[in-house]
Wavefront OBJ file of the C-alpha trace (Angstrom):
o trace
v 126.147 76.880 114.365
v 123.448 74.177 114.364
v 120.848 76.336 115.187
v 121.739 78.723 111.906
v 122.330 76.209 109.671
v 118.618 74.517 110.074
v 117.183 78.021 110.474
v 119.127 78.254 106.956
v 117.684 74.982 105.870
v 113.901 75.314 106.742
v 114.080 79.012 104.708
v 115.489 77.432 101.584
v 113.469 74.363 101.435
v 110.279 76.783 102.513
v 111.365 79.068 99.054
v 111.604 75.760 97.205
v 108.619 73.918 98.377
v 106.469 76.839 97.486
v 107.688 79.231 95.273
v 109.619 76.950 93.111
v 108.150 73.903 90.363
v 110.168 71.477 93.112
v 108.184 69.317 95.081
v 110.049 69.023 97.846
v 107.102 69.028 100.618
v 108.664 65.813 102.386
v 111.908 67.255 103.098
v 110.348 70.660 103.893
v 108.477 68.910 106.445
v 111.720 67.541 108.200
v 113.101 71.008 108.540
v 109.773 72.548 108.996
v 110.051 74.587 112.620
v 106.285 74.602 112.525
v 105.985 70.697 112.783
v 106.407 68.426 115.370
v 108.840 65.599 115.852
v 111.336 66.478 113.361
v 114.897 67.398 113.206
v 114.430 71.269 114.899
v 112.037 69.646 117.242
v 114.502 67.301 118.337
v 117.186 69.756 118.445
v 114.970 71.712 120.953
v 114.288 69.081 122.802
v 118.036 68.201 122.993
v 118.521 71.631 124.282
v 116.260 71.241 126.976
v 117.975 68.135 127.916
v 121.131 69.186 128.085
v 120.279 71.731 130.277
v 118.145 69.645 132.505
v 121.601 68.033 132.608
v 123.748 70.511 133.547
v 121.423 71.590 135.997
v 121.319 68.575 137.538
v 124.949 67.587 138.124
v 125.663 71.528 139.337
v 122.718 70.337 142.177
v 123.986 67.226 143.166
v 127.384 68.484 143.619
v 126.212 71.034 145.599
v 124.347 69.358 147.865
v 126.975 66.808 148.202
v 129.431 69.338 149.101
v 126.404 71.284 151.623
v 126.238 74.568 149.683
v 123.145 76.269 149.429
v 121.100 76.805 146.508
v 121.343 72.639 145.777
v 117.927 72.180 145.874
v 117.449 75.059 143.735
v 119.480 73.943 140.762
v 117.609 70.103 141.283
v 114.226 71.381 141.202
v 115.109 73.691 137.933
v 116.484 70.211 136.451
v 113.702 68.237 136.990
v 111.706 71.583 135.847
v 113.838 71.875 132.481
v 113.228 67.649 132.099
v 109.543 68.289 131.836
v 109.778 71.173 129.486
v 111.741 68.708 127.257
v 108.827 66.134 127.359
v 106.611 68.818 126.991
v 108.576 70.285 123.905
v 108.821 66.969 121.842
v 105.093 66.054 122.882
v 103.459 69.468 122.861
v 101.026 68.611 126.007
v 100.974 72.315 126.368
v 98.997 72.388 123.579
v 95.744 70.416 125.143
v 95.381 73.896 127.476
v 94.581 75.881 124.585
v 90.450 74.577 124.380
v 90.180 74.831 128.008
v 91.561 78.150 128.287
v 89.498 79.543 126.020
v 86.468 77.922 127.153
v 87.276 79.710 130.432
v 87.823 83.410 129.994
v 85.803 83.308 126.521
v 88.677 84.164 124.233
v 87.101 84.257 120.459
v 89.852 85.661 119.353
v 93.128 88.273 119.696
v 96.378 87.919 121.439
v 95.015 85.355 123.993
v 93.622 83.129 120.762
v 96.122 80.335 121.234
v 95.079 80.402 125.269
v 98.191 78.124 127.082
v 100.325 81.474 127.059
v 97.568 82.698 129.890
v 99.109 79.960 132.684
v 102.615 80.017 130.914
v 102.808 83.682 131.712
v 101.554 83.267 135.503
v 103.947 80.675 136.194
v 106.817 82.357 134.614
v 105.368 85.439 137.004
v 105.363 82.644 139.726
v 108.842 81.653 138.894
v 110.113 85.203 139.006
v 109.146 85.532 142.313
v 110.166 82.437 143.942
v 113.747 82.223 142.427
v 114.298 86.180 142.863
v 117.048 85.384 145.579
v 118.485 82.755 143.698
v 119.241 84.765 140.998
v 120.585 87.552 142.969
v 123.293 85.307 144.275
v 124.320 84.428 141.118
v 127.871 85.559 139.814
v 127.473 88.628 137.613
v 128.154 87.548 134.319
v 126.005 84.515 134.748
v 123.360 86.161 135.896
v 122.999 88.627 133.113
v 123.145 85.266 130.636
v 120.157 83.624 132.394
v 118.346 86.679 132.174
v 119.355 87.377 128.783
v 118.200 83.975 128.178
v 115.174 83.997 129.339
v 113.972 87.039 127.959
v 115.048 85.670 124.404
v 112.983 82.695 125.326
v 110.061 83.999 126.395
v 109.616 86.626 123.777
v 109.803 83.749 121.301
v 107.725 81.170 123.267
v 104.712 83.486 124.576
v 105.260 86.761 123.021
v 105.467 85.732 119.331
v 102.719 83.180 120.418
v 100.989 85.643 121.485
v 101.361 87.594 117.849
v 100.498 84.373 116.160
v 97.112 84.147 117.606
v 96.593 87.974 116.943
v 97.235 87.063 113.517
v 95.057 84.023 113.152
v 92.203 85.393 114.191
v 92.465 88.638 112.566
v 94.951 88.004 109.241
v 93.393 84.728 108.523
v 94.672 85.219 104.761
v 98.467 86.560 106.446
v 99.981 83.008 105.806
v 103.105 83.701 104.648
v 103.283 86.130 108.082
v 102.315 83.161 110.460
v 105.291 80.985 108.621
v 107.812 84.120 109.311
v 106.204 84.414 112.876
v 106.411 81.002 113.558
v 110.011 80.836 112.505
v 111.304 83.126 114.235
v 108.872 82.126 117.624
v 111.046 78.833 117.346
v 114.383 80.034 116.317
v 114.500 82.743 119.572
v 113.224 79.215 121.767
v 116.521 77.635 120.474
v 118.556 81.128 121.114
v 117.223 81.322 124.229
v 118.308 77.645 125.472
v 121.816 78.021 123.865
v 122.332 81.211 125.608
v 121.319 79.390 129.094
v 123.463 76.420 128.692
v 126.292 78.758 128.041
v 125.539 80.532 131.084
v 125.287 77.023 132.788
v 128.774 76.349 131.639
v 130.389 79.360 132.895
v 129.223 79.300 136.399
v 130.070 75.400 136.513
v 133.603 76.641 135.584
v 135.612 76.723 138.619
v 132.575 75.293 140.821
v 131.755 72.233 139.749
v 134.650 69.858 139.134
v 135.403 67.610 135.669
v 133.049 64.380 135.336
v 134.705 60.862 135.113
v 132.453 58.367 134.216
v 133.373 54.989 133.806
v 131.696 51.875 131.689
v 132.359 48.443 132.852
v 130.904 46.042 131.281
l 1 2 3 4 5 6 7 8 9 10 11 12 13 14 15 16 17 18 19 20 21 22 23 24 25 26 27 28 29 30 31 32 33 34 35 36 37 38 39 40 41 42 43 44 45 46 47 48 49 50 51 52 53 54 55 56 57 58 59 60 61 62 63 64 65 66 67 68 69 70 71 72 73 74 75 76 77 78 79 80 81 82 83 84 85 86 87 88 89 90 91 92 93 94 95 96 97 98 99 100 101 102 103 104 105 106 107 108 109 110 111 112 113 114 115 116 117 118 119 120 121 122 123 124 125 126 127 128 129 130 131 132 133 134 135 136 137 138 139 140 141 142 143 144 145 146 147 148 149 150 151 152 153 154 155 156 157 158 159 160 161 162 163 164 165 166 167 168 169 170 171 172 173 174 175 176 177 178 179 180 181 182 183 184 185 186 187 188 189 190 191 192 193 194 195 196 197 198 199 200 201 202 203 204 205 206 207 208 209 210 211 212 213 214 215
């Protein structure tokens, strides 16, 4: 429901901002998916955490109680906690120049160069949690792997669309925006989708959380 109603937000202040007499650039900006460090941005981020979370607490019960697979679901918590200081920073981002500097990428799907290691590692990840995921309960395996193909279509595919666009559309704006939106809104999909499937295998695995504040 969050996720739709900024999705809903950023489109209506994007038709006001510029194809309306308002000048509403400053809120546009705070909705803006394409910016950094606003509301969406910290709603992504907040995704990321919460999963880092949930990831976290399914590990250390785990290896409390000696199952396998504990390690597993720590290392993809500390994984997901530097995607979420990645996502609110954008360090990703500094690859791009050397990237490009190394293969000699002018241009095309390639333009916007991190997606070149983001796609071997998420090869590299494939590979290395293949067993892992086969061990997972049905249901919540076919979530994480719906998940993360809605995330990575959205975080290297449509990036991938975006730079074939920017280098050969320069004038195609208004298709960058769209691209851009929906890049970020299938990110946000993606994450929701995961924590749900977090949620149902904790279900009947992990038990409830007390935690107590004294002061």
């Amino acid at each position: 429901m969050i996720l739709l109603i900024l999705g809903a937000i950023h489109l209506l202040t994007w038709y006001l901002n510029f194809y309306t007499s308002l000048d509403i650039f400053t809120i546009f900006r705070v909705f803006d998916f394409d910016e950094e460090t606003n509301i969406p941005t910290l709603f992504n981020t907040a995704l990321f955490v919460i999963s880092a979370l949930l990831m976290l607490v399914t590990g250390g019960y785990l290896r409390r109680e000696r199952r396998p697979y504990a390690w597993h679901w720590i290392f993809l918590g500390a994984l997901f906690v530097l995607l979420a200081i990645d996502e609110f920073t954008s360090i990703h981002e500094t690859l791009v120049e050397p990237m490009r500097d190394l293969f000699d990428i002018e241009g095309g799907i390639f333009y916007l160069a991190w997606v070149i290691p983001a796609l071997f590692l998420c090869l590299l990840g494939a590979l290395l949690l293949l067993r892992f995921m086969i061990r997972l309960p049905p249901a919540v395996r076919r979530l994480f792997i719906a998940a993360a193909v809605v995330y990575l279509v959205g975080a290297v595919g449509l990036e991938m669309v975006q730079g074939f666009l920017t280098t050969s559309f320069p004038d195609a704006s208004v298709m960058r925006r769209i691209v851009t939106f929906l890049e970020e809104f299938l990110e946000m999909l993606g994450l929701i989708i995961l924590i749900r499937g977090l949620l149902a295998y904790m279900i009947g695995r992990v038990p409830a959380l007390e935690v107590e504040i004294v002061p």
